[in-house]
TILOLO-754862 format. One record per atom (N, C-alpha, C, O): residue in three letters; atom name; x, z, y. Coordinates in pm, whole numbers. Each point is the difference from the previous one (the first is absolute). Layout:
% residues N
 res atom     xx     zz     yy
 ALA   CA      X      Z      Y
...
//
This chain:
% residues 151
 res atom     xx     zz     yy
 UNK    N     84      0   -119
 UNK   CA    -84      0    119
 UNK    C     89      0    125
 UNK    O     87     87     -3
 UNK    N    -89   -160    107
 UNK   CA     54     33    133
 UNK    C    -16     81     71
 UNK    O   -114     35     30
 UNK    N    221     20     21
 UNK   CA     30    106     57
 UNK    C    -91     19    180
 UNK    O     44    -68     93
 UNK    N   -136    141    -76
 UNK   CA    -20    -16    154
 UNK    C    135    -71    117
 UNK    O      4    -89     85
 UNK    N     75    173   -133
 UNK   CA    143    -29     96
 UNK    C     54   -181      8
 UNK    O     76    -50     83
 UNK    N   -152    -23   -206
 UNK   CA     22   -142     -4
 UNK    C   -103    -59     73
 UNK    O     29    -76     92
 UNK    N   -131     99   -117
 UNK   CA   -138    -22     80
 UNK    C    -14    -12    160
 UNK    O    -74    -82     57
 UNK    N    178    200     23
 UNK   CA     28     40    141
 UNK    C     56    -95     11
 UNK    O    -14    -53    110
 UNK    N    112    -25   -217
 UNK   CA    146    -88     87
 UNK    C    -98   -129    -20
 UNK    O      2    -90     85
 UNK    N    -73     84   -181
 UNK   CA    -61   -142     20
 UNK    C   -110    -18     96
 UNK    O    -27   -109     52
 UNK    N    -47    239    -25
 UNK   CA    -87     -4    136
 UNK    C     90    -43    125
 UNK    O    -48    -72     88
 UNK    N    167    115    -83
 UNK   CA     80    -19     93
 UNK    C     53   -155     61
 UNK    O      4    -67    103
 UNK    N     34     62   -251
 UNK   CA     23   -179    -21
 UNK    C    -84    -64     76
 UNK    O     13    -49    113
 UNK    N   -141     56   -218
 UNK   CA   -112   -105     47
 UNK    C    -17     -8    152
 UNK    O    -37   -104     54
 UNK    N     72    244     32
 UNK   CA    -22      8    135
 UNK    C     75    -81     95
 UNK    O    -41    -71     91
 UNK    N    195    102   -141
 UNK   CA    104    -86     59
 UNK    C    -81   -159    -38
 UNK    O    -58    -67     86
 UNK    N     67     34   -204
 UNK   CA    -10   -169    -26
 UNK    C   -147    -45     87
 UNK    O    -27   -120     12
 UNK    N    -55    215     41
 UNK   CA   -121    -27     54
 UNK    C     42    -14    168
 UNK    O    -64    -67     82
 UNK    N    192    150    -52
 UNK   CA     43    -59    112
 UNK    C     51    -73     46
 UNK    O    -22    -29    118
 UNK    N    129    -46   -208
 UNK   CA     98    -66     -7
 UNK    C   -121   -162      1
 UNK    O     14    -95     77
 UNK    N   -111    106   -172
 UNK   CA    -89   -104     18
 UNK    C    -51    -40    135
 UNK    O     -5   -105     65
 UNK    N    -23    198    -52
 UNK   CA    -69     -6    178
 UNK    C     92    -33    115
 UNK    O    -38    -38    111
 UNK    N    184     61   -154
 UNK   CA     75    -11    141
 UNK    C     33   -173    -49
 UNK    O     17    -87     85
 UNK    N    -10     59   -247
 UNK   CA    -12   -125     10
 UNK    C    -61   -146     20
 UNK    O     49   -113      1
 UNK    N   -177    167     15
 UNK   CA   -110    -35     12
 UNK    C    -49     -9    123
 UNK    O   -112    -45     21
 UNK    N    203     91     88
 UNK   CA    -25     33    130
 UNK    C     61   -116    100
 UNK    O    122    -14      7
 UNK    N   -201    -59     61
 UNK   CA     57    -83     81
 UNK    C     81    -24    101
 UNK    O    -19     76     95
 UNK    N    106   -159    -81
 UNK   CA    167     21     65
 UNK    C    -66     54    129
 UNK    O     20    122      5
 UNK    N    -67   -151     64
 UNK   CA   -100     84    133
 UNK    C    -29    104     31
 UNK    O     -8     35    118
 UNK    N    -20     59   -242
 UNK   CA    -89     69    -13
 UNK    C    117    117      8
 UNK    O    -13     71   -100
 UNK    N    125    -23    184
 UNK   CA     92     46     44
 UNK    C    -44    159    -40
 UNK    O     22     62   -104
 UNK    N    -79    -31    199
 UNK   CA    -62    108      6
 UNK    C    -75     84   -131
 UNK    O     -5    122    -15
 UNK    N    -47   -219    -67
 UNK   CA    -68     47   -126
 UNK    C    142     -6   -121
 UNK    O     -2     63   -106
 UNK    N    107   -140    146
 UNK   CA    143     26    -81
 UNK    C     10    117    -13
 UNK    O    -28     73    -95
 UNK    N     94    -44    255
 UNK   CA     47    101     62
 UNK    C    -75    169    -77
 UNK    O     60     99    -41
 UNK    N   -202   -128     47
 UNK   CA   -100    161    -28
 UNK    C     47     -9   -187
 UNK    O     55     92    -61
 UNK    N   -101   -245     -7
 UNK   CA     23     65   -146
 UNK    C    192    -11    -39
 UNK    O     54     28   -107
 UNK    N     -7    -65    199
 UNK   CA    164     52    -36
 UNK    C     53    114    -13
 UNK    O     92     50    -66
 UNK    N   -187    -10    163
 UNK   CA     11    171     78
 UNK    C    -89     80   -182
 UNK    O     62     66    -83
 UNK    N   -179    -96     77
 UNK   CA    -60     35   -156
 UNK    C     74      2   -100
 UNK    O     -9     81    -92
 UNK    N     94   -176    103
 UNK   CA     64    -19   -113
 UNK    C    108     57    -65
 UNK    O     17     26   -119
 UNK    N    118      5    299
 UNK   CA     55    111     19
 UNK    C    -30    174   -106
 UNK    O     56     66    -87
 UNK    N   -168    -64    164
 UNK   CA    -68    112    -37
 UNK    C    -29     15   -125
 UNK    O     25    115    -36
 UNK    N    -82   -206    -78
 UNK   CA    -21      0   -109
 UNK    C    132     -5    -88
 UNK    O     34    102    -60
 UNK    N     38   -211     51
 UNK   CA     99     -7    -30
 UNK    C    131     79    -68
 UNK    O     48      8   -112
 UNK    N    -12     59    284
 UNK   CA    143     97     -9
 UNK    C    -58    110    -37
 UNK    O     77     49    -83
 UNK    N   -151      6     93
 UNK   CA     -3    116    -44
 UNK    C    -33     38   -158
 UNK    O      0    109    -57
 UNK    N    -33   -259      6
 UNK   CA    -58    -16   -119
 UNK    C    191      3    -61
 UNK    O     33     96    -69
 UNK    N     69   -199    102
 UNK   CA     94    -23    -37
 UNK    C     54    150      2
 UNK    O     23     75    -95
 UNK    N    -15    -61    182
 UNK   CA    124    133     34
 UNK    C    -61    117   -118
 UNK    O     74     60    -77
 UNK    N   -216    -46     83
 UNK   CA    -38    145   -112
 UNK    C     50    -59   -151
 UNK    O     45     65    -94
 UNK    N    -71   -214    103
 UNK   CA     57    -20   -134
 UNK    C    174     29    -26
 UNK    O     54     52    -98
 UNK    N    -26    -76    153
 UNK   CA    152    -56     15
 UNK    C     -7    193     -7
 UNK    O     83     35    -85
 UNK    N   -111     15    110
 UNK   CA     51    157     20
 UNK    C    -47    103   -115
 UNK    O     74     89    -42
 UNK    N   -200   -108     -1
 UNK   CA    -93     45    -87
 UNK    C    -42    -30   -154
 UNK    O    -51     74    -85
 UNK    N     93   -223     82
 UNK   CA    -20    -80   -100
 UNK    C    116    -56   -100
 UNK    O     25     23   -118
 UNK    N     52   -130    245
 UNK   CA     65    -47    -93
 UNK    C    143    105      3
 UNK    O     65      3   -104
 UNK    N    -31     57    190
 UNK   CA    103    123    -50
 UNK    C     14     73   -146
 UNK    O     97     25    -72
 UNK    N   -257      1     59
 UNK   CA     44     55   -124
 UNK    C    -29    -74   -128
 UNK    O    -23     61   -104
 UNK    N     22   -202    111
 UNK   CA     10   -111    -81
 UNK    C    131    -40    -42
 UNK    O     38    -35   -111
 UNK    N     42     49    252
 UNK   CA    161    -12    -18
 UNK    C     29    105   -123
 UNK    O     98    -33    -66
 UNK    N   -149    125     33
 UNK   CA     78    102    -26
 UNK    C    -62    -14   -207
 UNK    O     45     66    -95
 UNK    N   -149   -167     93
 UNK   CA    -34    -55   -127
 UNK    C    104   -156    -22
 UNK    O     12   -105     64
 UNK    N     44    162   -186
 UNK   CA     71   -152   -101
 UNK    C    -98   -126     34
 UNK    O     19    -99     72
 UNK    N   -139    143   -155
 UNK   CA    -82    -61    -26
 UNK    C    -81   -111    122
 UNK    O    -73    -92    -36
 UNK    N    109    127    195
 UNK   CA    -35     -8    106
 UNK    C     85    -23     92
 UNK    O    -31    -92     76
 UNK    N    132    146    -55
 UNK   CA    119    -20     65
 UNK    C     15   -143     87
 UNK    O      9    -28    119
 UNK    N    -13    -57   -261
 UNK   CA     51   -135    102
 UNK    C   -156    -74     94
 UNK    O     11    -72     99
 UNK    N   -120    104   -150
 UNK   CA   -116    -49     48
 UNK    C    -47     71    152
 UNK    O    -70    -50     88
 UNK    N    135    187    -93
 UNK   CA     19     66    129
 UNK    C     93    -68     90
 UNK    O    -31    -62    102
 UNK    N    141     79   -148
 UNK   CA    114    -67     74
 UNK    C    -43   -161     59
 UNK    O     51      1    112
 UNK    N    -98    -98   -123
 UNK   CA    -50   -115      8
 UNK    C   -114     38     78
 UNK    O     -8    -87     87
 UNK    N    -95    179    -69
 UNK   CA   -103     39     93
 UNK    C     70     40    116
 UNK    O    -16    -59    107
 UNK    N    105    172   -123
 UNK   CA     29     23    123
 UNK    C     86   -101     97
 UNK    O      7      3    123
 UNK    N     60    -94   -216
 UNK   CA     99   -148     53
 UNK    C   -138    -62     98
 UNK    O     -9     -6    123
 UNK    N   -108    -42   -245
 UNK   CA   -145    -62     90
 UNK    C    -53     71    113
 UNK    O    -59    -65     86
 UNK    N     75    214    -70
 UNK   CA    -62     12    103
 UNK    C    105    -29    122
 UNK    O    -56    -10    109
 UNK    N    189     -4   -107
 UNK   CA     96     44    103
 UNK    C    -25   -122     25
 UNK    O    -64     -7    105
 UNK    N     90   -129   -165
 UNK   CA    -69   -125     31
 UNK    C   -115     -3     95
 UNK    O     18    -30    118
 UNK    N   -118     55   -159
 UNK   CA   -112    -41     69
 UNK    C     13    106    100
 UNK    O    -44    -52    102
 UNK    N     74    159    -78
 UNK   CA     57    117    128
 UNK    C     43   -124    125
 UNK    O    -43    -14    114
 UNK    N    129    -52   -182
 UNK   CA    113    -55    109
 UNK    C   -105   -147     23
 UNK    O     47    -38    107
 UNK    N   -103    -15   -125
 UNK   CA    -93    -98     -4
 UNK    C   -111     38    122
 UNK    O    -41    -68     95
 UNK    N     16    173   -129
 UNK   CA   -134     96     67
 UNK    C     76     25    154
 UNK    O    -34    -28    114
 UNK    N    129     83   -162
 UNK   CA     87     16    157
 UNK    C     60   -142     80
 UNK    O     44      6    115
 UNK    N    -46    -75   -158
 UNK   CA     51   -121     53
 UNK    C   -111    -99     94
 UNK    O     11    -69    100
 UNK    N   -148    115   -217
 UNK   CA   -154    -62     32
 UNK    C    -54     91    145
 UNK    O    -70    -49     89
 UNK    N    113    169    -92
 UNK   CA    -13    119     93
 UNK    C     20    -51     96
 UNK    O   -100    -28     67
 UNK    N    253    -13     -3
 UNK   CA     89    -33    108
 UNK    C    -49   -117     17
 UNK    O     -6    -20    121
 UNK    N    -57   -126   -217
 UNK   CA    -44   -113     48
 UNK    C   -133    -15    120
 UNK    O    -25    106     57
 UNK    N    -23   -176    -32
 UNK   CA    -80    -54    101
 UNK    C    -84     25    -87
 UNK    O     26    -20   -119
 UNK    N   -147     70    162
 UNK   CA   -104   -103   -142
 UNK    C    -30   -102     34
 UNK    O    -85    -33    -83
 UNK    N     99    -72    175
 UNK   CA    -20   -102      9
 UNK    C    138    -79     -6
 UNK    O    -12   -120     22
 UNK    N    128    163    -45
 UNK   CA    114    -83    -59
 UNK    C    -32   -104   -112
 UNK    O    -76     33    -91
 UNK    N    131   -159     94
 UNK   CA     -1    -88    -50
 UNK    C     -1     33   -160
 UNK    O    -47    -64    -95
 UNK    N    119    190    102
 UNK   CA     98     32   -149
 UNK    C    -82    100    -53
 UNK    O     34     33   -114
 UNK    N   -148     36    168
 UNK   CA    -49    108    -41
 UNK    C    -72      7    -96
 UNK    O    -14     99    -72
 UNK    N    -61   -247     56
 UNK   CA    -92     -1    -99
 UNK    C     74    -63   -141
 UNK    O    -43     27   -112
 UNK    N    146   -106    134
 UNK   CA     79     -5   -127
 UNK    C     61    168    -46
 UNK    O    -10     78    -95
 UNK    N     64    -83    208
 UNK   CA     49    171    -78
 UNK    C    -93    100    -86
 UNK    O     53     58    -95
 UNK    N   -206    -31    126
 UNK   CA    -56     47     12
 UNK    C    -98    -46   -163
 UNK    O    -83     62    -66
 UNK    N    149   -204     52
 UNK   CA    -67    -18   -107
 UNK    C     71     26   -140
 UNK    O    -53     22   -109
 UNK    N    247    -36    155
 UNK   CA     91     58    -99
 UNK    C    -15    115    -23
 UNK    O     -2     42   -116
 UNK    N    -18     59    250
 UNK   CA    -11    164    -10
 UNK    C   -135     29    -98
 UNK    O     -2    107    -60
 UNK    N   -111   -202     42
 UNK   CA   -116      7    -78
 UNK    C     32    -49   -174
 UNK    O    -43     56   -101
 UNK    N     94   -127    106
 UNK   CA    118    -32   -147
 UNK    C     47     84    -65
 UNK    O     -8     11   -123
 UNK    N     85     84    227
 UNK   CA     75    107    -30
 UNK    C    -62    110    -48
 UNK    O     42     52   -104
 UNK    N   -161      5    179
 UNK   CA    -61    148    -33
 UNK    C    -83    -86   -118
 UNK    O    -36     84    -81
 UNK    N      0   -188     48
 UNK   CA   -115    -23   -106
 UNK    C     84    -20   -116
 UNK    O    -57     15   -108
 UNK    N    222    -56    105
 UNK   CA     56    -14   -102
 UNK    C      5    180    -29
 UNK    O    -40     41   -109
 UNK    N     61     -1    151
 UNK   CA     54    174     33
 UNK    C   -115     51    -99
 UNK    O      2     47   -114
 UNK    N   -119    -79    218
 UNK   CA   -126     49    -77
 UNK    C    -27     23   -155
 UNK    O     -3    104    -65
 UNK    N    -18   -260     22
 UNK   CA     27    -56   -139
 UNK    C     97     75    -92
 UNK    O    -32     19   -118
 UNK    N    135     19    161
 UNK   CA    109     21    -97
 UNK    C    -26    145    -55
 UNK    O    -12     49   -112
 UNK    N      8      4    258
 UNK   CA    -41    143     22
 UNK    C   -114     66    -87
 UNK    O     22    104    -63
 UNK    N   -144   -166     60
 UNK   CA   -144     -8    -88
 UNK    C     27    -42   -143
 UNK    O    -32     87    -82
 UNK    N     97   -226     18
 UNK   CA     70      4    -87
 UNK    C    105     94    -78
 UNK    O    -33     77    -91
 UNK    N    140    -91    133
 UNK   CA    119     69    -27
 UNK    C     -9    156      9
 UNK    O    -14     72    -99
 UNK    N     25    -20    250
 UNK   CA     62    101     35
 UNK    C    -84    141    -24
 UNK    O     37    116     18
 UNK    N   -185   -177    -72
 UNK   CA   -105     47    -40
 UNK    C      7     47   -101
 UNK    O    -26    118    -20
 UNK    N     69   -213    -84
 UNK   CA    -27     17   -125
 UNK    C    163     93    -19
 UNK    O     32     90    -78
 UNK    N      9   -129    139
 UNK   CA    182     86    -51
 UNK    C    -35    164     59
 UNK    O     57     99    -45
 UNK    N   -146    -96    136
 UNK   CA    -38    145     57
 UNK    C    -73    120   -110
 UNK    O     13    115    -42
 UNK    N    -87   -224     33
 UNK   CA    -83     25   -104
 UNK    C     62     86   -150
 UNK    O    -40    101    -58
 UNK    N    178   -215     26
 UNK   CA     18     86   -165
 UNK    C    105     65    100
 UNK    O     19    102    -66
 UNK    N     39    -91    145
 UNK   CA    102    106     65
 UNK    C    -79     99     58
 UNK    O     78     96     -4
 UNK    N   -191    -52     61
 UNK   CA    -65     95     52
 UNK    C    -92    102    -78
 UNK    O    -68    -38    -96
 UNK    N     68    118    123
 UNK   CA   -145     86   -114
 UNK    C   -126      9    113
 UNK    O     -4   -102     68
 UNK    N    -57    162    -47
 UNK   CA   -133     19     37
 UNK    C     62     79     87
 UNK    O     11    -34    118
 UNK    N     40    152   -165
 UNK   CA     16    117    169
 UNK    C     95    -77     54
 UNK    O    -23    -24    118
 UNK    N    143    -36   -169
 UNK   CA    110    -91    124
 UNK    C   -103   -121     66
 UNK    O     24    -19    119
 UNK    N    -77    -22   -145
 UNK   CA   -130   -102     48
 UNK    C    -70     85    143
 UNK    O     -3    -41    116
 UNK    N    -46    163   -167
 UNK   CA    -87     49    100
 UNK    C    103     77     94
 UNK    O    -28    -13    119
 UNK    N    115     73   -139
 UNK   CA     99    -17    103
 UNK    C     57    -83     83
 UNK    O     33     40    111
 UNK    N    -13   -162   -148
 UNK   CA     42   -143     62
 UNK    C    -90     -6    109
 UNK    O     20      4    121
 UNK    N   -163    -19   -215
 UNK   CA   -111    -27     99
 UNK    C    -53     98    125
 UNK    O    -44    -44    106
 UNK    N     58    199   -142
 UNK   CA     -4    107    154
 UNK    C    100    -76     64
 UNK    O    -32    -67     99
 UNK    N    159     67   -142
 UNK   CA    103    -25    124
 UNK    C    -17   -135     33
 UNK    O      9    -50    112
 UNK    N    -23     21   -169
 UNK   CA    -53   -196     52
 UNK    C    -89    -29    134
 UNK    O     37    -53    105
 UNK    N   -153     99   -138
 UNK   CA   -119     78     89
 UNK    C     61     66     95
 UNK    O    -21    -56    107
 UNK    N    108    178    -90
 UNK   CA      3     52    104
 UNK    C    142    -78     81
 UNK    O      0     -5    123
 UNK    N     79    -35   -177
 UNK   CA     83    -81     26
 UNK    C    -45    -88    141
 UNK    O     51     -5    112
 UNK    N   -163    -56   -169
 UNK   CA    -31   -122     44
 UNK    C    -64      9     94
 UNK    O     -3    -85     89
 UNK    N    -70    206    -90
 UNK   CA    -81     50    110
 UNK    C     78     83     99
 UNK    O    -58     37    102
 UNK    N    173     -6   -122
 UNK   CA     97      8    137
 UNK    C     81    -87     16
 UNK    O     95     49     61
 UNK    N    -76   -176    -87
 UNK   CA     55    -92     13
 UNK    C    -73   -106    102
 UNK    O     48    -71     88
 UNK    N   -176     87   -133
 UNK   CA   -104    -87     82
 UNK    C     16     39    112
 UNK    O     11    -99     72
 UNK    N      0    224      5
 UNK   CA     -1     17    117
 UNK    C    119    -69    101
 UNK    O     -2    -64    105
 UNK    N     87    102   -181
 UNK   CA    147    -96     44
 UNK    C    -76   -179     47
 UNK    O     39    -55    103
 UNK    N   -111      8   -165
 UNK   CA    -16   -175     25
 UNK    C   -172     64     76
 UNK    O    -79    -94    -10
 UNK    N     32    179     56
 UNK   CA   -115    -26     78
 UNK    C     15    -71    145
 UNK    O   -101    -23     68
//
């Protein structure tokens, strides 16, 4: 059975990929409506990365069994970090923004995939139920002081 704590990251997912749709979907004009779901996205995003990266896949490193599927997550997120920051500093109406913007969407959906696949299932026979529900308090509260940082 899946763990609630898998359930949160894929609610999460779906949220990001529901933004990432919309900012692509959004017309080169439409500056201003970039600008508000970039700012959303911010917000959803990092704070989602960083609780993982701190909460999650840390103590994945510390499983055989998991190790390298962690290591390769945290490589994907520093990627799309530096993507996100680069998209940050652009125009949103730069010439380049909406190509970038569609690699940076490549990126978190390859991330996604692997993550839901892979890093899931390796959590899974590396975790028990109380390391699960631990992950998931600190995940949660993690994230919820992290959010304030991107308001």
């Amino acid at each position: 059975m899946t763990h609630e704590f898998f359930r949160t990251l894929e609610k999460d997912h779906e949220e990001v990929k529901d933004i990432l749709d919309q900012l692509e979907n959004t017309s080169e004009r439409a500056v201003k409506k970039k600008e508000d779901l970039f700012m959303k996205l911010k917000q959803e995003l990092m704070p989602h990365m960083k609780s993982e990266e701190k909460h999650f896949y840390s103590i994945l490193l510390d499983k055989k069994t998991a190790r390298q599927e962690a290591m390769q997550a945290i490589e994907e997120h520093h990627v799309a970090e530096m993507v996100l920051k680069e998209l940050d500093k652009l125009s949103k109406d730069a010439d380049n923004w909406t190509a970038k913007l569609k690699v940076f969407k490549e990126i978190v959906e390859h991330h996604i995939e692997e993550e839901e696949a892979e890093i899931f299932e390796a959590a899974e026979d590396s975790l028990d139920e109380n390391q699960l529900e631990e992950v998931m308090t600190a995940f949660s509260e993690e994230k919820e002081k992290a959010r304030k940082k991107y308001t």
